[in-house]
C-alpha positions in Angstrom: 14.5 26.0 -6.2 17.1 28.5 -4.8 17.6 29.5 -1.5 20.0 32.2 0.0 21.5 30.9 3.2 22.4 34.0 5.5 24.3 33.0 8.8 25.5 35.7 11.2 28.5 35.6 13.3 28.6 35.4 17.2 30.5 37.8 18.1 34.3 36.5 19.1 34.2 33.5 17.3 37.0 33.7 14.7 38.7 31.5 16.3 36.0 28.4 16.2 35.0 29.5 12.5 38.9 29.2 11.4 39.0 25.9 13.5 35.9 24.6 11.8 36.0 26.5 8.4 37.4 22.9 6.6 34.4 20.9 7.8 31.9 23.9 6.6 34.0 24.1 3.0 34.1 20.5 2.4 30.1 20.9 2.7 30.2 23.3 0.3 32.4 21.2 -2.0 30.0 18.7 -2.0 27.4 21.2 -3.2 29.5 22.4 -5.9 30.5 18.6 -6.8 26.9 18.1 -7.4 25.7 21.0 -9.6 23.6 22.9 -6.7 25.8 25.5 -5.9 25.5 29.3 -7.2 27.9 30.9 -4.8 29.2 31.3 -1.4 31.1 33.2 0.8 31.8 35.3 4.2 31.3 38.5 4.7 34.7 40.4 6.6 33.6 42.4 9.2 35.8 45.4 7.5 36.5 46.7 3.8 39.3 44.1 2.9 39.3 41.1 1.6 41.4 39.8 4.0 40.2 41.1 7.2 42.7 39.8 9.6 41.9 39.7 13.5 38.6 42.3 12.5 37.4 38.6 11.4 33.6 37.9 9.7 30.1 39.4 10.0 28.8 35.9 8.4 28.6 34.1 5.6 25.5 33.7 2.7 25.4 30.8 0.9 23.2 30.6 -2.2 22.3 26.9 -3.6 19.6 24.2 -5.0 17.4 22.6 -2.8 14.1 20.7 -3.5 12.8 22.2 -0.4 12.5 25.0 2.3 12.7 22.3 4.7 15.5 20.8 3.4 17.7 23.8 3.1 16.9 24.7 6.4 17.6 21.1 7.8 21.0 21.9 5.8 21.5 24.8 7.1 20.9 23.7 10.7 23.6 20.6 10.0 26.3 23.2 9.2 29.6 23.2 11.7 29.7 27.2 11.7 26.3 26.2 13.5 27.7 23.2 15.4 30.7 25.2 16.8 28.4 28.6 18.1 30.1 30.5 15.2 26.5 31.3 13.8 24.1 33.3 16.3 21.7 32.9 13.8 21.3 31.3 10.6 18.5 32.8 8.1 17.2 30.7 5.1 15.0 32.1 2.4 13.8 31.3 -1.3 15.6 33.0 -3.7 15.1 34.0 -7.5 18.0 34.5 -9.7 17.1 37.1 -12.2 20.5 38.7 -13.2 23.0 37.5 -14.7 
């Protein structure tokens, strides 16, 4: 099943989430590499693409996992988590019904 994967930013912690981001990624990676991943991404905390010092708001991840448990065991092994970068971290099932 899918599950969204919402984690929220401490406030001040670009810093650690750039120092950490190529752990988080290579996670990802190996998401992608095996087929489970439908997208990710973070969300800046202003209306650029590339928000500079303004940093991230978060991050949602959405991807396979046989379980709610084990997304959320994911979730909890993430760096972003790890390094204080996420306050909180928010898993939920989720249906893909467009596209």
């Amino acid at each position: 099943m899918l599950y969204v994967l919402i984690g929220e930013d401490a406030p001040g912690t670009l810093d650690k989430r750039l120092a950490v981001r190529p752990e988080h990624v290579a996670r990802l990676q190996a998401l992608q590499a095996d087929g489970r991943l439908v997208l990710a991404g973070p969300c800046p905390a202003i209306d650029s693409p590339d928000p500079g010092p303004a940093g991230f708001t978060g991050s949602v991840i959405i991807a396979e996992f046989p379980s709610l448990a084990e997304a959320e065991a994911w979730a909890a092994a993430d760096p972003y988590v790890a390094a204080g970068v996420f306050a909180r971290c928010t898993v939920k099932p989720f249906r893909k019904t467009l596209p």
